[in-house]
NUZA-809463 format. One line per field, with one value per atom (N, C-alpha, C): residue number from 1; atom name; z, x, y. Coordinates in Angstrom, 3 decimals, always signed. Example, Ala and Ser with C-alpha at 12.3 -4.5 7.8 and 13.67 -1.06 7.14 Angstrom:
% NUZA-809463
i	[1	1	1	2	2	2]
at	[N	CA	C	N	CA	C]
zz	[+7.800	+7.800	+7.800	+7.080	+7.140	+7.870]
xx	[+13.190	+12.300	+13.200	+12.850	+13.670	+12.900]
yy	[-5.690	-4.500	-3.300	-2.250	-1.060	+0.030]
This chain:
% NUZA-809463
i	[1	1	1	2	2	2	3	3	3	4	4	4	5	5	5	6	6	6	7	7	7	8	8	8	9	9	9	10	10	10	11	11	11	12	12	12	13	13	13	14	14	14	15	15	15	16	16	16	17	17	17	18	18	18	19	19	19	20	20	20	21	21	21	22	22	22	23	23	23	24	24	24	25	25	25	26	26	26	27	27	27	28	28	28	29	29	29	30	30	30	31	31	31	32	32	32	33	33	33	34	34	34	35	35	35	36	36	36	37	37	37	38	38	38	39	39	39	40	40	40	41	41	41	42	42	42	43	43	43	44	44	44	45	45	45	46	46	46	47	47	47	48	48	48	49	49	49	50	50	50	51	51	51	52	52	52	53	53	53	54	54	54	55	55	55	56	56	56	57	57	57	58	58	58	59	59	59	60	60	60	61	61	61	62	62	62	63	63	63	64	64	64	65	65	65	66	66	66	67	67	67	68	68	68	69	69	69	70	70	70	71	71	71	72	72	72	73	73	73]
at	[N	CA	C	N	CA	C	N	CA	C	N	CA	C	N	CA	C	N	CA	C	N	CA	C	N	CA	C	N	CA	C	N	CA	C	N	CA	C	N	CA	C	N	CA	C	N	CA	C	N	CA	C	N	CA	C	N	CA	C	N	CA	C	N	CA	C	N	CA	C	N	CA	C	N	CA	C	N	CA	C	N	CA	C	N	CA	C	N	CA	C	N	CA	C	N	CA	C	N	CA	C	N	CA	C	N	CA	C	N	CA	C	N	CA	C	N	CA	C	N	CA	C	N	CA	C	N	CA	C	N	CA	C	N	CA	C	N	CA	C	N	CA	C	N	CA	C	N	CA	C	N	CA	C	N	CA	C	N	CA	C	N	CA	C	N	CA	C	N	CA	C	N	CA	C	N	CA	C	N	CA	C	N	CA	C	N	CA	C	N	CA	C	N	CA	C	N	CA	C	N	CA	C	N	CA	C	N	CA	C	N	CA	C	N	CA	C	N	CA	C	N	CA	C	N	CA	C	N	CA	C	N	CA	C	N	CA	C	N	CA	C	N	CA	C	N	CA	C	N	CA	C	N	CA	C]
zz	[-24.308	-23.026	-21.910	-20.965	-19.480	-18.813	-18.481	-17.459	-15.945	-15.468	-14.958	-13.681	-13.414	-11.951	-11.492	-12.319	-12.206	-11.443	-11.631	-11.065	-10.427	-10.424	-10.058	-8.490	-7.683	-5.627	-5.262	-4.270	-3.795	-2.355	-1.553	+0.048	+0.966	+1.742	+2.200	+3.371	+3.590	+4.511	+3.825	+2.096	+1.880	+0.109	+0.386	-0.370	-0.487	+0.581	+0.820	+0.070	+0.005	-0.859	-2.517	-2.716	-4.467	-5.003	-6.219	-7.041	-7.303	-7.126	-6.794	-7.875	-8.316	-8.991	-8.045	-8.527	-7.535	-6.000	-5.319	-3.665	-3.998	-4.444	-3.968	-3.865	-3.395	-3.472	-4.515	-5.686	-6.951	-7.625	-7.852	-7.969	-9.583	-10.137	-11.553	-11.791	-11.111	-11.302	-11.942	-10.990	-11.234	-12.420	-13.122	-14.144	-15.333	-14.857	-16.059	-16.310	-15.335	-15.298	-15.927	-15.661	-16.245	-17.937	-18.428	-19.585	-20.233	-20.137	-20.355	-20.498	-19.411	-19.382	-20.534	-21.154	-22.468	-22.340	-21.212	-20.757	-21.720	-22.321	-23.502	-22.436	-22.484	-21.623	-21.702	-22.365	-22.432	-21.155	-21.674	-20.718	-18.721	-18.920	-17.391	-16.830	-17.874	-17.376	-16.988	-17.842	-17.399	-16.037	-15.975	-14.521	-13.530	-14.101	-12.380	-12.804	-12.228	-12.976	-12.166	-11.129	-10.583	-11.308	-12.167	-12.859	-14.333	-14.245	-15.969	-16.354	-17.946	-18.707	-19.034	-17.997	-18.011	-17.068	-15.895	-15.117	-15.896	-16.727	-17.569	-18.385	-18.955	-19.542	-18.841	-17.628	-16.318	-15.948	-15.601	-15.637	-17.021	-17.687	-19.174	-18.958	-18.908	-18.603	-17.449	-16.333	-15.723	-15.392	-16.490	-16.611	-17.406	-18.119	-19.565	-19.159	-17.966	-17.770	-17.645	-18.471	-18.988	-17.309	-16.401	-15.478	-14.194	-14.594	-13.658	-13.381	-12.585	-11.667	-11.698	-12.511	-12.619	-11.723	-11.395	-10.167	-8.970	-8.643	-7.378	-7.420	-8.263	-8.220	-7.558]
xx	[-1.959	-2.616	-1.621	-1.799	-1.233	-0.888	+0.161	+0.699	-0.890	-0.842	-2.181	-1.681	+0.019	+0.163	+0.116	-0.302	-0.086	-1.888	-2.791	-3.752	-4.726	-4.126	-4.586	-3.994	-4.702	-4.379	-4.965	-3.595	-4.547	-4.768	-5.480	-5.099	-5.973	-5.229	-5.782	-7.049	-6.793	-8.087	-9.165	-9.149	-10.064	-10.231	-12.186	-12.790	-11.990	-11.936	-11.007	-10.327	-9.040	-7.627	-7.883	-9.104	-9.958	-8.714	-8.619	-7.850	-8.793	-8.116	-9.517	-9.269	-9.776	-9.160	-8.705	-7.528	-7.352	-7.574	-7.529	-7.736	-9.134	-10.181	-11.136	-11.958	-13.488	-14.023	-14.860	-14.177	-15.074	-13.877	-14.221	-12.854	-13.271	-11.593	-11.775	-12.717	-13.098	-13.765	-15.294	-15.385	-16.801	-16.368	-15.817	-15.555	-15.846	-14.484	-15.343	-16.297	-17.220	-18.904	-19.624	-19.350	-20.062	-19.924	-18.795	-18.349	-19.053	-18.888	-19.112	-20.943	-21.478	-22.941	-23.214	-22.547	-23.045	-22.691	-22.503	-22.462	-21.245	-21.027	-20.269	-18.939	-17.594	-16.756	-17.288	-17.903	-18.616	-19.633	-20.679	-21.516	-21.246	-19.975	-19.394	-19.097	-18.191	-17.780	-19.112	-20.167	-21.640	-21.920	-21.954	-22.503	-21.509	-20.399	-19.393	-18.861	-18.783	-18.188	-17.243	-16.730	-15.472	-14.328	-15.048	-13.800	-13.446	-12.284	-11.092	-11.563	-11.110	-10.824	-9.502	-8.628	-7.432	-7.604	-8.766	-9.035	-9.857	-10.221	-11.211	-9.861	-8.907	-7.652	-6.984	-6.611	-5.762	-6.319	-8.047	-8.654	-8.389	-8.826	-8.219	-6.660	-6.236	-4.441	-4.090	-4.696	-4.704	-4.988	-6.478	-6.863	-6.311	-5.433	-4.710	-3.295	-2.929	-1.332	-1.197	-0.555	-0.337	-0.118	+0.475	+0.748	-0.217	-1.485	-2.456	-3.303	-3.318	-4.363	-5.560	-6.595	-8.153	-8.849	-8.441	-9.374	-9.122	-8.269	-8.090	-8.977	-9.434	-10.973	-11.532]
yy	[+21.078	+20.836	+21.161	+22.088	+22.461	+21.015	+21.005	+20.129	+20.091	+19.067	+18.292	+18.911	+18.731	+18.967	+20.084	+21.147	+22.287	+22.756	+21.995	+22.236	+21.322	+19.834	+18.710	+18.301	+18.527	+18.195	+17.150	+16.313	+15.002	+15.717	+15.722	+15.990	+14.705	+14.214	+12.690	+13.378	+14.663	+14.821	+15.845	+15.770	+16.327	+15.735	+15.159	+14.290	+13.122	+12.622	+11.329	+10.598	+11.681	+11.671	+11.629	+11.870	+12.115	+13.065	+13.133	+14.067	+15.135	+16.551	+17.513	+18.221	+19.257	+20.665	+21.506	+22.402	+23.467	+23.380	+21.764	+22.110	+22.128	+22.253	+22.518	+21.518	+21.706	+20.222	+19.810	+19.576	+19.321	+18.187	+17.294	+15.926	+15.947	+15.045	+14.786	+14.357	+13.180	+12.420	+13.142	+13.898	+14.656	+15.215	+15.770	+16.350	+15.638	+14.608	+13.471	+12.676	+12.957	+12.391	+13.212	+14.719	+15.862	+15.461	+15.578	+15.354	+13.741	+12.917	+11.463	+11.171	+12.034	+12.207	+13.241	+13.792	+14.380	+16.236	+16.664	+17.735	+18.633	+19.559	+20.387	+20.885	+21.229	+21.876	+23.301	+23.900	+24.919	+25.113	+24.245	+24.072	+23.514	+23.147	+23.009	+23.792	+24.926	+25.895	+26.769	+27.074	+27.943	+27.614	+25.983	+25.772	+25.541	+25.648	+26.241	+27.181	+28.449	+29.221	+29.455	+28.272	+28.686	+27.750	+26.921	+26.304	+26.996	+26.542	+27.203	+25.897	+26.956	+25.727	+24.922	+25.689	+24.678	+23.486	+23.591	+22.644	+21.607	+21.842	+20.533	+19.656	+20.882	+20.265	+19.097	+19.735	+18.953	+17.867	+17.738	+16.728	+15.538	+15.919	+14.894	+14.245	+15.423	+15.041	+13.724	+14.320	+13.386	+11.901	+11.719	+9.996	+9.968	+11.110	+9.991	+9.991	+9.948	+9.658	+8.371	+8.128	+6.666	+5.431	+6.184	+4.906	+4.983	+5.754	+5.933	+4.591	+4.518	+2.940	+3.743	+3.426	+4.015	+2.885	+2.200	+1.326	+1.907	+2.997	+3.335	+4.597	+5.168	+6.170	+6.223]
């Protein structure tokens, strides 16, 4: 799995300081809703086709860094 920081951005004036992919406006979070709701990394990638699949990686990476505060989501 790709290092998280390599494609994971906080920016405090955009999606209010959310952890995004790539800067853009699509947050982990959403990622891992897509996923959790049943949705395939296959099938995420079909329906965005502006995301990698190292960004679904980075997403994972990221709720699983061990000293992450998931109440601050």
């Amino acid at each position: 799995m790709s290092d998280w920081r390599q494609r994971i951005t906080v920016e405090p004036d955009k999606m209010g300081g959310k952890a995004c992919i790539r800067g853009m406006r699509f947050s982990v979070v959403d990622v891992l809703d897509y996923l959790a709701g049943g949705m395939s990394p296959d099938e995420l990638l079909a329906e965005f086709p502006y995301l990698e699949c190292g960004d679904i990686d980075a997403a994972l990476g990221w709720v699983a860094e061990p000293e992450r505060d998931l109440r601050s989501v």
